[in-house]
C-alpha positions as CSV (number, residue, x, y, z in Angstrom):
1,X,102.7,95.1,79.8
2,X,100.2,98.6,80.1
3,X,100.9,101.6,78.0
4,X,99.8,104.6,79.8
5,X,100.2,108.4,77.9
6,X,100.4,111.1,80.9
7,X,100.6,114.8,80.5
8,X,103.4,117.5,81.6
9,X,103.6,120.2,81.4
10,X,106.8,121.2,79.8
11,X,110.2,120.5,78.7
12,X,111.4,121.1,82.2
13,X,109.2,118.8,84.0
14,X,109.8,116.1,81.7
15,X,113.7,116.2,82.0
16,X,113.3,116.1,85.8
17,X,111.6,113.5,86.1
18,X,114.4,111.6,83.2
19,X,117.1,112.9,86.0
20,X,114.8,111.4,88.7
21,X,114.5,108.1,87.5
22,X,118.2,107.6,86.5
23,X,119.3,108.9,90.0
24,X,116.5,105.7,91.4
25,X,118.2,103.3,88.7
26,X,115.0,103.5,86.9
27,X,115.9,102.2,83.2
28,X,114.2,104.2,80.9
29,X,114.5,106.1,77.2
30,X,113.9,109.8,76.9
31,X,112.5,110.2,73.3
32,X,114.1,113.6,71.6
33,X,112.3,114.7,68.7
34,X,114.9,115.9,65.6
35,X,115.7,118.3,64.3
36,X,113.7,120.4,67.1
37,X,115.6,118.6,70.2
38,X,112.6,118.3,72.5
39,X,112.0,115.8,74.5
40,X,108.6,113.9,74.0
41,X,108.6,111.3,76.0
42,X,109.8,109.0,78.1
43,X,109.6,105.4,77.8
44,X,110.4,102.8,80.9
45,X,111.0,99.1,80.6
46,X,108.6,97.1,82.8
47,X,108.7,97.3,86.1
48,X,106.3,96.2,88.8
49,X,103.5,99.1,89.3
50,X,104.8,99.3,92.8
51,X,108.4,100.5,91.6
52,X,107.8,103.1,89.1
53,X,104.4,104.4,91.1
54,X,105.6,107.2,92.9
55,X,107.2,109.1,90.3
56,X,104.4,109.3,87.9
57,X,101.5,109.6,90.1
58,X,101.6,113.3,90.0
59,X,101.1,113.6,86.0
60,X,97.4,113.3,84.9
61,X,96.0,110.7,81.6
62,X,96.1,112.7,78.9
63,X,93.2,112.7,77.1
């Protein structure tokens, strides 16, 4: 198993890409931070690089 961090760049783009993977069956936990309610990230169970590729390949290592 790899644990990559990757950047976005707000709350938005973080919840689209949560509706994105459960609309592909991807399994996955969006982490909300309390009491603020933001989401901080999003955690997938494995999956072959191949699967789960394409939908973070646009976010950049954060650093």
């Amino acid at each position: 198993m790899h644990k990559v961090t990757l950047e976005v760049k707000g709350e938005t783009q973080i919840r689209n890409l949560s509706e994105k993977l459960i609309a592909a069956g991807i399994a996955h936990k969006l982490w909300i931070e309390q009491p603020e309610n933001i989401p901080t990230c999003i955690a997938t169970r494995p999956y072959p690089k191949a699967a789960v590729a394409s939908f973070f390949k646009k976010l950049k290592l954060c650093k």
